[in-house]
N, C-alpha and C positions, 0 to 999 in steps of 0.2 A: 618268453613266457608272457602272456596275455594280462592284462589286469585283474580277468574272472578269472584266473589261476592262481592268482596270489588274494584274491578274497575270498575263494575255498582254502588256501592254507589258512587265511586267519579266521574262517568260520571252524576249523580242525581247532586249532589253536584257542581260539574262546573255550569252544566244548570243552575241552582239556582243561583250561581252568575253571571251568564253572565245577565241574565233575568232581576235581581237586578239592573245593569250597565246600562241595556239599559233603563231601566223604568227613571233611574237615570238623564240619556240620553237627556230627555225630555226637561228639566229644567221646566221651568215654563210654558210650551207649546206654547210659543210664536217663531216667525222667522222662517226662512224656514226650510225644511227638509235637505236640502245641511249643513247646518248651526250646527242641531241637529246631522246629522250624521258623521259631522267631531269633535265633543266634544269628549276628551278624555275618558269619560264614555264608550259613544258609541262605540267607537272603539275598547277598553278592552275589552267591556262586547260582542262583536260580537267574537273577537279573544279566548274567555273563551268557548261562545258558540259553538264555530268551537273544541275547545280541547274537551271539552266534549262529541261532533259527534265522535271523534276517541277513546276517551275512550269507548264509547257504541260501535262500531266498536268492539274494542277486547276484551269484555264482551260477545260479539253475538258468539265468537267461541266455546265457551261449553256451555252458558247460550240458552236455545231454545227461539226462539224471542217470543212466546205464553206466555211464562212470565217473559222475561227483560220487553218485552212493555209495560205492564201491569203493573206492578213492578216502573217503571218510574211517575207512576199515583201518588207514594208518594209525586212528588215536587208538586202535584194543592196542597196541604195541608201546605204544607210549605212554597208557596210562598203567599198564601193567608195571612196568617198570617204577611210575612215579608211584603204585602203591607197594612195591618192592621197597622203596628208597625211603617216603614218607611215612608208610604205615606198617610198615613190616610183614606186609602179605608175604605169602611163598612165590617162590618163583624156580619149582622144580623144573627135571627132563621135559613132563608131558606139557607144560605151560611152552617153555621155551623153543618145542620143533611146532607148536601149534603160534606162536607168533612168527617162527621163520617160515609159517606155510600161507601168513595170513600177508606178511612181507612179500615174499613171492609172486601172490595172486594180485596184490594193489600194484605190482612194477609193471610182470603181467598187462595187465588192463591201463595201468594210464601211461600205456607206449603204445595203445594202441589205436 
């Protein structure tokens, strides 16, 4: 595995935590948005989300963007789950064959 393959997983990886952050962010959905967006959450997980723009940045110099982007599709699967486990979203039938078709398509494409 190339180095620009393991600095697209840690730009997946970032995403994933900044995402995590800002959901975090929220709190209990109450109060302004000024309010939410100054919470130390929010502000990490936006500063996370911005690192990981520059990581995908220098992933995109040998990786062809036809399949980093695509390849990126792995965090719907994983963040589904992390707001399954952290936040108590649902994670019904229609969720779970639409992440095993989204798994699929990114194995698919980055074998190819």
């Amino acid at each position: 595995m190339s180095l620009h393959w393991l600095v697209l997983a840690a730009a997946i990886s970032a995403s994933l935590a900044g995402q995590v952050l800002l959901k975090a962010g929220t709190g209990d959905g109450t109060g302004s948005f000024f309010a939410q967006l100054f919470r130390w959450q929010t502000m990490v997980g936006l500063s996370v989300y911005g690192g990981a723009a520059l990581l995908y940045i220098v992933a995109l110099r040998k990786i062809p963007m036809s399949v980093a982007l695509p390849c990126t599709a792995a965090s719907y699967i994983v963040i589904a789950v992390l707001g399954w486990w952290f936040f108590g979203e649902g994670l019904g039938p229609q969720k779970l064959l639409a992440i095993g078709l989204i798994g699929a398509g990114v194995v698919v494409l980055a074998s190819a």
